[in-house]
C-alpha positions as a printed Julia matrix, in Angstrom:
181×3 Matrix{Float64}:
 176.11   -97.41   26.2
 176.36   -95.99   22.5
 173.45   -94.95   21.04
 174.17   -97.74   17.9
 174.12  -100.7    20.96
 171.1    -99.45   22.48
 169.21   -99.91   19.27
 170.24  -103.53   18.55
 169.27  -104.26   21.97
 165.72  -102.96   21.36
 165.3   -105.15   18.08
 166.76  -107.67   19.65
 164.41  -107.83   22.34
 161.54  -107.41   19.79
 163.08  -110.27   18.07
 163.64  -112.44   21.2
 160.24  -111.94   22.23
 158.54  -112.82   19.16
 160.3   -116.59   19.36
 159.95  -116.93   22.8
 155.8   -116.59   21.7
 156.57  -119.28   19.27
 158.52  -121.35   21.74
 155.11  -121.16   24.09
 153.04  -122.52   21.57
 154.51  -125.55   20.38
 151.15  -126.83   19.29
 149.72  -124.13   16.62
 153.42  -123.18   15.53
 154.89  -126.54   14.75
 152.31  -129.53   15.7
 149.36  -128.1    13.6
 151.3   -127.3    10.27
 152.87  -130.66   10.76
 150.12  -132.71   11.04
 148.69  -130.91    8.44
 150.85  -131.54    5.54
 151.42  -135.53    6.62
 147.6   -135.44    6.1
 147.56  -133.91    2.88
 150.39  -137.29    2.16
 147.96  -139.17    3.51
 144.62  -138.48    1.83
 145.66  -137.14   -2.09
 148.0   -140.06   -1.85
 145.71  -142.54   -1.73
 143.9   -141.1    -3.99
 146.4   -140.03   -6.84
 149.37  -142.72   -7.52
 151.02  -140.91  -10.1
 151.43  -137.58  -12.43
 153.13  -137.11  -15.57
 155.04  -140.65  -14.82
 156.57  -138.74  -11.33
 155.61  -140.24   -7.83
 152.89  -138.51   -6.5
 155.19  -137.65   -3.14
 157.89  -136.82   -5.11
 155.86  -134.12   -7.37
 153.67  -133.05   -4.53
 156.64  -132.22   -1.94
 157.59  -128.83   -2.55
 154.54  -127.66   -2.79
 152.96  -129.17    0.26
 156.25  -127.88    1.9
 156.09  -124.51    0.7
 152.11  -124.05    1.45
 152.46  -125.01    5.09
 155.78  -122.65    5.19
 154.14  -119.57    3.23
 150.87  -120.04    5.47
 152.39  -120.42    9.02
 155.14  -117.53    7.81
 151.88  -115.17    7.67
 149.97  -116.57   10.29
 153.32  -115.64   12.48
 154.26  -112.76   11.41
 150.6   -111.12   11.06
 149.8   -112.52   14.81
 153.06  -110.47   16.05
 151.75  -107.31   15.07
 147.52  -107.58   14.81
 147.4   -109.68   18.33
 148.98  -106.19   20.23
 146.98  -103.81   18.14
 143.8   -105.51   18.88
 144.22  -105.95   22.94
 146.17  -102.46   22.65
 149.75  -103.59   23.95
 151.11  -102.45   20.32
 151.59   -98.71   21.07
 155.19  -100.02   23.57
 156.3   -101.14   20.87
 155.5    -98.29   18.33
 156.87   -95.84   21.25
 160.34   -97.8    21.44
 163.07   -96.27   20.59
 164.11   -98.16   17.59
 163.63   -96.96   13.84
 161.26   -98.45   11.62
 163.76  -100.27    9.84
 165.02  -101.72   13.08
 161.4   -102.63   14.35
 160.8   -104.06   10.73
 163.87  -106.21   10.33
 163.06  -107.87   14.1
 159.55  -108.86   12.88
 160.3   -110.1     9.42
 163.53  -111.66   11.14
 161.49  -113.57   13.62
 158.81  -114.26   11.07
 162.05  -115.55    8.23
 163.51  -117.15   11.54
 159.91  -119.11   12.38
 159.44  -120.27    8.84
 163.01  -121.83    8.46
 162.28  -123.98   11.87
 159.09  -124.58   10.99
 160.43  -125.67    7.06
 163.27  -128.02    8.62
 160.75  -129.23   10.94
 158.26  -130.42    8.08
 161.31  -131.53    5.67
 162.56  -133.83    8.46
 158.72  -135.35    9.44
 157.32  -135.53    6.5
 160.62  -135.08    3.55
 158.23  -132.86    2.72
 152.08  -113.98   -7.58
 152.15  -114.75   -8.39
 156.11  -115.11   -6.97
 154.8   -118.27   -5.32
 155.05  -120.28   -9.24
 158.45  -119.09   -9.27
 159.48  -120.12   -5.61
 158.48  -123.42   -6.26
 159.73  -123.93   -9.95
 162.82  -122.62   -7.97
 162.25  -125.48   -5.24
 161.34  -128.16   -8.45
 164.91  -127.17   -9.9
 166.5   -128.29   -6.45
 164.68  -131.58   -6.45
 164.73  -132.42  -10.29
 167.26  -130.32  -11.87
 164.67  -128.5   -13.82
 161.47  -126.2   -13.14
 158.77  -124.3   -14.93
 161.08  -121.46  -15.2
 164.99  -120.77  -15.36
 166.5   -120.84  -11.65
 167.84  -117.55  -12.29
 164.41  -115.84  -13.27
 162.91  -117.99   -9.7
 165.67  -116.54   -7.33
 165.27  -112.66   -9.57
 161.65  -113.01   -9.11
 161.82  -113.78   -5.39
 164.02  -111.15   -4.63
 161.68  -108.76   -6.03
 159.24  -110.02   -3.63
 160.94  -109.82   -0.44
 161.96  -105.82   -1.25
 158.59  -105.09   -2.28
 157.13  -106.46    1.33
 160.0   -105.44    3.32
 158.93  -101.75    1.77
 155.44  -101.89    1.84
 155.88  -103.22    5.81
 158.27  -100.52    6.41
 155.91   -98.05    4.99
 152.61   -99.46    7.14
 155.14   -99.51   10.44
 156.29   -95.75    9.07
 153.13   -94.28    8.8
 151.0    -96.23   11.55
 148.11   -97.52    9.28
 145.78   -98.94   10.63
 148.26  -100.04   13.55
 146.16   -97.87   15.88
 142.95   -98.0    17.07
């Protein structure tokens, strides 16, 4: 086996293991956040009918959408890596013989990969830095044509924000900060 196929193996077992964790807790990945944002619907609905002359559920969506995405996205991908470190099972993975880069990408890939099921999931249930204005102007612009900001600055902006974690979580895998005990 070539030295190149014996490294995607290793993050793709990292990655495979990461969503079969998510598969075995169907309750705090995917019930939870659900229920969650069809209560938000639920209680600020009642209480606010309208903003600015838009439906409440209509100006409210992306956000609530976004929120439960950006939260559970953490919560994921934070769990993958602090849950091993704190009951000590991280330093297998630390000693495998994949690069940072490689361990990196399976992480963020299984956190990305969580988020999108978890987004779908919520847009189907519920039609459900600060980069986090400009991700959801971005995601008002796909719903009303328009935003807070140009499309172009929202998706420019973003980008920015997914190199700037993808190198500071390189660097913290790199280095081993605070990874060990």
């Amino acid at each position: 086996m070539s030295r190149l196929a014996f490294k995607r193996r290793g993050s793709a077992a990292i990655y495979h293991f990461e969503m079969a964790r998510f598969r075995r807790t169907p309750w705090q990945s995917v019930a939870t956040p659900v229920l969650t944002t069809v209560l938000y619907f639920v209680v600020f609905g009642s209480a606010i009918g309208s903003i600015d002359g838009a439906a409440y559920a209509a100006f409210i969506v992306p956000e609530l959408m976004l929120l439960t995405v950006f939260t559970e996205s953490f919560n994921n991908a934070s769990f993958g890596i602090h849950m091993p470190r704190f009951t000590g099972t991280i330093y297998p993975t630390l000693s495998a013989p994949v690069s940072t880069p490689e361990l990196v990408a399976a992480q963020v890939g299984a956190a990305a990969t969580k988020s999108v099921v978890l987004g779908l999931l919520i847009l189907a249930t519920a039609s459900l830095f600060n980069p986090i204005v400009y991700i959801i102007s971005g995601f008002r612009y796909c719903f009303f044509g328009s935003g807070d900001a140009s499309i172009w600055i929202s998706l420019v902006a973003l980008t920015a924000f997914i190199v700037a974690a993808l190198a500071a979580i390189a660097w913290i895998v790199r280095s081993g900060y605070r990874l060990g005990t």
